[in-house]
C-alpha positions in Angstrom: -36.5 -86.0 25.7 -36.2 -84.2 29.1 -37.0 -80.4 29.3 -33.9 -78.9 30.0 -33.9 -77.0 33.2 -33.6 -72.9 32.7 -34.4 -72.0 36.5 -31.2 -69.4 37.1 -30.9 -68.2 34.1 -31.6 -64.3 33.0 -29.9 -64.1 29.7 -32.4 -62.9 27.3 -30.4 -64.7 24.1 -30.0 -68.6 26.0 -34.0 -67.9 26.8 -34.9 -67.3 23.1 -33.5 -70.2 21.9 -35.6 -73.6 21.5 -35.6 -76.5 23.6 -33.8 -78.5 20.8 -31.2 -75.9 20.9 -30.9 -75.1 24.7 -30.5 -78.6 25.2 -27.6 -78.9 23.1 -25.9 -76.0 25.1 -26.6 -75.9 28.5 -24.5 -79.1 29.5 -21.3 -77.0 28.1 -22.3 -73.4 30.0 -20.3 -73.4 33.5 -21.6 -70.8 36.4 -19.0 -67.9 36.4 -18.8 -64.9 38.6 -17.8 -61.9 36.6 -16.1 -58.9 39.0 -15.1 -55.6 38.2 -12.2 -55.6 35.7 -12.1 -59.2 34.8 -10.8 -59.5 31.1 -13.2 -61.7 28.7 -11.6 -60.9 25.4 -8.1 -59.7 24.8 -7.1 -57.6 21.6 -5.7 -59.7 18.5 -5.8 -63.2 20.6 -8.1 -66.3 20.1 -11.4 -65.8 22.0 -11.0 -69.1 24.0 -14.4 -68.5 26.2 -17.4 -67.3 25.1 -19.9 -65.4 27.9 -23.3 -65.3 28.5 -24.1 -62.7 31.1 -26.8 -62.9 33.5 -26.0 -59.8 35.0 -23.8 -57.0 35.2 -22.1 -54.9 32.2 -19.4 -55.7 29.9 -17.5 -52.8 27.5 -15.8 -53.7 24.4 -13.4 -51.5 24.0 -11.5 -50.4 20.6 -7.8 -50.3 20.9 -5.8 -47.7 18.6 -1.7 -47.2 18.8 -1.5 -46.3 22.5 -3.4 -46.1 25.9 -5.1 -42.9 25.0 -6.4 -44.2 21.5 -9.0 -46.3 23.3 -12.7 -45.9 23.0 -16.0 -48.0 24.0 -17.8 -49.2 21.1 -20.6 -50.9 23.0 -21.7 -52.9 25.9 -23.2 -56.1 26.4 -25.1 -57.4 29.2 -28.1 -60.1 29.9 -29.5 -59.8 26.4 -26.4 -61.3 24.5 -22.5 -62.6 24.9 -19.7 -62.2 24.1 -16.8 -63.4 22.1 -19.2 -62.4 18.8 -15.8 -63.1 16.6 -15.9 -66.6 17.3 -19.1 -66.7 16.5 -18.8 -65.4 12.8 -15.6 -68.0 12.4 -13.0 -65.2 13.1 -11.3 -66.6 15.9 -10.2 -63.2 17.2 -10.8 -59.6 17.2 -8.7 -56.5 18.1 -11.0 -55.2 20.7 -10.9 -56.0 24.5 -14.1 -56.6 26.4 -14.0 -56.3 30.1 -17.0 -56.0 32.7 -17.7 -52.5 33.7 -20.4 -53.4 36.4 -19.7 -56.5 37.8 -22.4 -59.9 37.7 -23.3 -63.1 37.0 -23.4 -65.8 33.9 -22.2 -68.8 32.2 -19.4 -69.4 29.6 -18.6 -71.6 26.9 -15.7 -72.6 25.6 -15.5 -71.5 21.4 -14.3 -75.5 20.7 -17.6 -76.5 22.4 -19.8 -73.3 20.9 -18.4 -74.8 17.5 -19.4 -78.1 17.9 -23.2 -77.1 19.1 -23.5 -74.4 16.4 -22.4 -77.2 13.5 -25.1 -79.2 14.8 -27.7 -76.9 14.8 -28.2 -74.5 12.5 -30.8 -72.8 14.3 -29.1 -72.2 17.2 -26.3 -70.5 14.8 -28.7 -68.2 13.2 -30.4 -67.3 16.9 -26.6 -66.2 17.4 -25.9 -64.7 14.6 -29.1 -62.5 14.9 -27.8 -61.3 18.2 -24.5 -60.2 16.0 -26.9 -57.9 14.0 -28.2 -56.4 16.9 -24.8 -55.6 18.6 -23.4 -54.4 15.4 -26.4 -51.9 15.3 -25.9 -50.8 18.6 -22.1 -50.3 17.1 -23.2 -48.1 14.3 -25.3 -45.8 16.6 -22.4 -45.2 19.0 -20.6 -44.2 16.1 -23.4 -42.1 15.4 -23.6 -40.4 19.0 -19.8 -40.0 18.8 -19.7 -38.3 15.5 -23.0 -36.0 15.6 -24.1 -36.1 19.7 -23.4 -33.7 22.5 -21.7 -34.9 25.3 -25.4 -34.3 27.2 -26.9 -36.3 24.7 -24.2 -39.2 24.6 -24.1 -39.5 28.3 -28.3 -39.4 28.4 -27.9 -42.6 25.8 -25.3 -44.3 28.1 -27.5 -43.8 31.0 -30.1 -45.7 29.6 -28.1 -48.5 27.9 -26.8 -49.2 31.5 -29.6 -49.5 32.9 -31.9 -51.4 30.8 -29.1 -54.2 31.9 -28.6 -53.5 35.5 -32.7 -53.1 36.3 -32.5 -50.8 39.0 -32.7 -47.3 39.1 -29.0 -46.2 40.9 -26.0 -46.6 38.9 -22.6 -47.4 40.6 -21.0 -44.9 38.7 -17.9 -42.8 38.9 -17.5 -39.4 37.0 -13.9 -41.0 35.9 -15.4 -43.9 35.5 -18.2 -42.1 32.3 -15.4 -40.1 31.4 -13.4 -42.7 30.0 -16.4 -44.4 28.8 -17.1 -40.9 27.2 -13.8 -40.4 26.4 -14.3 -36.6 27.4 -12.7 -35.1 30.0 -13.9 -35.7 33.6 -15.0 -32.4 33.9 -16.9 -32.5 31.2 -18.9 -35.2 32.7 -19.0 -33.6 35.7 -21.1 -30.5 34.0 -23.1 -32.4 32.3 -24.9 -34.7 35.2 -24.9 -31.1 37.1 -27.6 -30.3 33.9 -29.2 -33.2 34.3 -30.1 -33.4 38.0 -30.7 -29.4 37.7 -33.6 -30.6 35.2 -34.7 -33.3 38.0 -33.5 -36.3 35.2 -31.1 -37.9 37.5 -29.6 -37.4 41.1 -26.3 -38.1 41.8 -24.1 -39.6 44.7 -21.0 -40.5 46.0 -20.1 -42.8 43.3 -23.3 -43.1 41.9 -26.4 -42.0 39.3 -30.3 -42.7 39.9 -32.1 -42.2 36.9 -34.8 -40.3 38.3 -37.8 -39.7 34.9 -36.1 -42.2 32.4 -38.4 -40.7 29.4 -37.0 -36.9 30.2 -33.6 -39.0 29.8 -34.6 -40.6 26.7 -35.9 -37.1 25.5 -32.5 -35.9 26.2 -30.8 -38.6 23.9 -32.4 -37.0 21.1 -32.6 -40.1 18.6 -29.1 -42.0 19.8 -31.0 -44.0 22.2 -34.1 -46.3 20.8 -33.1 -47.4 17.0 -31.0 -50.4 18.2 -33.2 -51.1 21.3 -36.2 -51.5 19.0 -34.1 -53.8 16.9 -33.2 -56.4 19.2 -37.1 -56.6 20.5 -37.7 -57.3 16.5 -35.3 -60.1 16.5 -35.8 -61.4 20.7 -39.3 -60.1 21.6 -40.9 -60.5 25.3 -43.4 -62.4 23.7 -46.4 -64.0 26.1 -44.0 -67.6 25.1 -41.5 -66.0 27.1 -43.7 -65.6 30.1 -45.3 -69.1 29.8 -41.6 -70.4 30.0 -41.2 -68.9 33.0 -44.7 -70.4 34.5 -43.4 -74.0 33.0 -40.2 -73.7 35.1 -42.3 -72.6 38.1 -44.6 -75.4 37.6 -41.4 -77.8 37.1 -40.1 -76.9 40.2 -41.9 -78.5 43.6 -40.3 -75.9 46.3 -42.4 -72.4 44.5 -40.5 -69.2 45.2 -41.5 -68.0 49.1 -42.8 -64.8 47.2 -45.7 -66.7 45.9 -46.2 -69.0 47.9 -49.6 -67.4 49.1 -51.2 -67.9 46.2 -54.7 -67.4 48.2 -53.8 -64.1 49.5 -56.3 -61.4 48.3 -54.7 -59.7 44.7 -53.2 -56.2 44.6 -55.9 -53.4 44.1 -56.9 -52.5 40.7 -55.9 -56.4 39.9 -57.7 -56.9 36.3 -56.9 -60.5 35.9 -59.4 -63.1 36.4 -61.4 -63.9 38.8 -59.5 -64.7 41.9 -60.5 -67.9 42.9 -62.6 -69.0 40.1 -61.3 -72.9 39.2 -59.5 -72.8 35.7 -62.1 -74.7 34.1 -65.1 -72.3 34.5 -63.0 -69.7 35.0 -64.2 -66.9 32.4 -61.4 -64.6 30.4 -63.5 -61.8 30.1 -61.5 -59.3 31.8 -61.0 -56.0 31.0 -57.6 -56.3 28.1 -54.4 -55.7 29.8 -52.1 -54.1 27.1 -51.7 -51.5 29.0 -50.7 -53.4 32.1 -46.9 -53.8 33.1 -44.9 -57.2 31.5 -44.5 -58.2 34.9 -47.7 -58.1 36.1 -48.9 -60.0 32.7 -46.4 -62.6 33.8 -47.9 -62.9 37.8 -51.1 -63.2 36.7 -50.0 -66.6 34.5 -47.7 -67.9 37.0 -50.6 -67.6 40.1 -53.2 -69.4 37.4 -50.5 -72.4 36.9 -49.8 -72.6 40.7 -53.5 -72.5 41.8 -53.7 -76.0 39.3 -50.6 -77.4 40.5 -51.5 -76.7 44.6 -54.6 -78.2 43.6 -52.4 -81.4 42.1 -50.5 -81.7 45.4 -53.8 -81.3 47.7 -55.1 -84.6 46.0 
């Protein structure tokens, strides 16, 4: 059977699934653009489209008696979806999810999610897994709500934003946190004034850089960490991951432009291989890169695979 193709996509969940299983799915997932605002769950109404987000966050919001009795409950962004009711055969749930930072992804609809999860159980329990996770993430933000500061609550936001945006500036309003929060906007307002006082963040006109992200997760004081370190149990960024990525590279005959000088001398203080040594004499004895960046692990795989394959299309 053909490799299904996965160039495109960043979602952490559709990546950890199998080929077996990706290749029952990805015929059903649709490109979508998600903008600001756009509504993919309602409150109390079958979940007809499930999300897979490539970018970008979404909220899910709990819904009391009234507009004010509304509170976030958690966010969701590359490393899961949404729609988690139709996934445990509930067909709907009483909280909205909407993005908060608009993106990128592919949806489902829940007739043909049921169809691919009946044939596979594996696929089922890779989602149901991600259910776990988000329902830890659910209990700490009960947690932070009941026993954090509003410092500390806003540190752990912070941080949960950006490990799904990837960049260090945060479109961000202070009305925007506060009803995120649920505090008042001046309470907000003080508390990103501490903040950048103590050099953690700086802050713009609409927007928050995260400035030293381990004085930030200092400042969480436990609320942040627990339910990250669960979901890299259950989805870790194994070296698999990483050689997925160098099998779509190799898959695909028009290489990215950024590496498409694969002779170029490396980066200083490059402890890969030897440069240019051909693969097959090519000696791993360099010195052990635990320490190095993921990304950089990843490079030095994807430069080895292209070396063979510019090799292949010299001949």
């Amino acid at each position: 059977m053909e490799r299904p193709v996965r160039s495109g996509l960043r979602n952490r969940l559709l990546g950890a699934m199998s080929d077996a299983d990706f290749a029952l799915i990805h015929s059903h997932l649709v490109p979508v653009r998600l903008d600001f605002r756009k509504r993919l769950q309602s409150a109390n109404r079958r979940v007809k489209a499930v999300y897979f987000p490539d970018s970008g966050v979404a909220s899910v919001v709990a819904i009391g008696g009234g507009e004010r009795l509304q509170a976030e409950v958690g966010v969701i962004g590359r490393e899961g979806m949404t729609g988690l009711a139709s996934v445990l055969g509930a067909e709907r749930s009483p909280c909205e999810v909407f993005m908060q930072v608009e993106g990128d992804g592919h949806c489902i609809t829940t007739s043909h999610l049921d169809d691919v999860m009946s044939e596979s159980p594996t696929l089922s329990r890779t989602l149901l897994l991600f259910v776990h996770t988000f329902v830890v993430q659910a209990s700490y933000t009960a947690l932070a709500n009941a026993k954090g500061s509003l410092e500390e609550r806003l540190a752990r936001w912070l941080l949960m934003a950006q490990d799904r945006i990837d960049a260090k500036e945060l479109v961000l309003t202070h009305e925007f946190l506060s009803l995120m929060l649920g505090v008042r906007r001046a309470g907000v307002t003080v508390a990103l004034q501490h903040y950048e006082t103590q050099g953690l963040i700086g802050t713009g006109r609409g927007s928050v850089t995260i400035e030293d992200r381990d004085g930030l997760e200092e400042a969480a004081n436990g609320l942040y960490g627990a339910p990250e370190a669960e979901y890299e149990r259950l989805f870790p960024k194994s070296q698999l991951s990483s050689l997925q990525q160098v099998l779509t590279l190799i898959n695909n005959p028009h290489p990215p432009r950024s590496l498409a000088r694969i002779d170029a001398p490396p980066p200083a203080g490059w402890c890969g291989p030897e440069h240019r040594a051909p693969p097959e004499v090519r000696q791993r004895t360099h010195t052990p890169v635990d320490f190095l960046p993921l990304r950089f692990r990843i490079a030095q795989d994807v430069m080895a695979a292209l070396r063979v394959r510019r090799r292949g299309w010299a001949r």
